[in-house]
N, C-alpha and C positions, 0 to 999 in steps of 0.2 A: 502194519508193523509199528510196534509203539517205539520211541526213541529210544527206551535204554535198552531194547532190545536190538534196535539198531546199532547202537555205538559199542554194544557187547558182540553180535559180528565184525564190525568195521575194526575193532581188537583184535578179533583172533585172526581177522585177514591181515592184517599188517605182521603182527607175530608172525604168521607165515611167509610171511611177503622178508621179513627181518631175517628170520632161519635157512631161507631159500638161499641168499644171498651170502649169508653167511658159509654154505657150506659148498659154493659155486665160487670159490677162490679161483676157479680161470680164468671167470670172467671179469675181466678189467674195467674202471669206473670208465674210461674214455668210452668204449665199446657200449657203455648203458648209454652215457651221455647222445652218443652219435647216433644212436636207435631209438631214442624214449626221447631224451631232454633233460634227466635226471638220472643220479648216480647215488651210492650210498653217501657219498659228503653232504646231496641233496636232503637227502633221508634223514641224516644226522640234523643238518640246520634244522627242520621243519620239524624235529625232534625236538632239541631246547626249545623254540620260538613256543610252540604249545604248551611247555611245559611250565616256562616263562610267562606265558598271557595266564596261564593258572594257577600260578602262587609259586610255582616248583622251583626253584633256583638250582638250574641244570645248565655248566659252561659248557661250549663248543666242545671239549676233549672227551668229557666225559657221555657226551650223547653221541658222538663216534664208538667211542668202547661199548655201548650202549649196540650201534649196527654190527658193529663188525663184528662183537663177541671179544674183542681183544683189542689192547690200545693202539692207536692206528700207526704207529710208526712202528708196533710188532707188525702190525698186519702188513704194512709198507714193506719192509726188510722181507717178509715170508714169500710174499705174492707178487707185489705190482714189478712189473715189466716195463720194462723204456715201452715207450707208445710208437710206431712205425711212422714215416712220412706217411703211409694213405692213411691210418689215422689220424694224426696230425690235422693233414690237409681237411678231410672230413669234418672233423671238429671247427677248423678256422670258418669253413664254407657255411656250417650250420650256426656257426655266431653272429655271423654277415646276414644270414637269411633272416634271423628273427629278430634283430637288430636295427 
């Protein structure tokens, strides 16, 4: 497989990977976090940084709007949920772990 047909998959898996997640509004960033190690805020940074190391001049807010489909503090109001003590905890125990 040649490169640009490489990185022409590795697009349309992330566009998938971006739309999934977009339309999986139950699932809450902790619960990514506590299972994978990354979350859509994840998603978003390592959105500008590339976009950034490429000439794009892409801030923090606008590669959130970028994941989530909508500005994150709509998406915040619509969706995210207080996080539970065993999340919580989960999340503190997984910080300790790799840390």
């Amino acid at each position: 497989m040649n490169n640009e047909k490489r990185l022409k998959i590795e697009s349309e898996v992330l566009k998938k990977l971006i739309t999934h997640l977009q339309k999986r509004t139950d699932v809450q960033n902790i619960d990514l976090m506590n299972l994978s190690g990354f979350c859509r805020n994840c998603l978003s940074r390592w959105y500008s940084e590339a976009a950034n190391e490429n000439g794009v001049d892409l801030n923090k807010d606008d590669a959130k709007e970028i994941i989530y489909g909508m500005p994150h503090s709509v998406w915040k109001d619509k969706y995210q949920t207080e996080a539970s003590e065993d999340q919580k905890n989960k999340f503190k125990n997984k910080k300790t772990e790799t840390h």
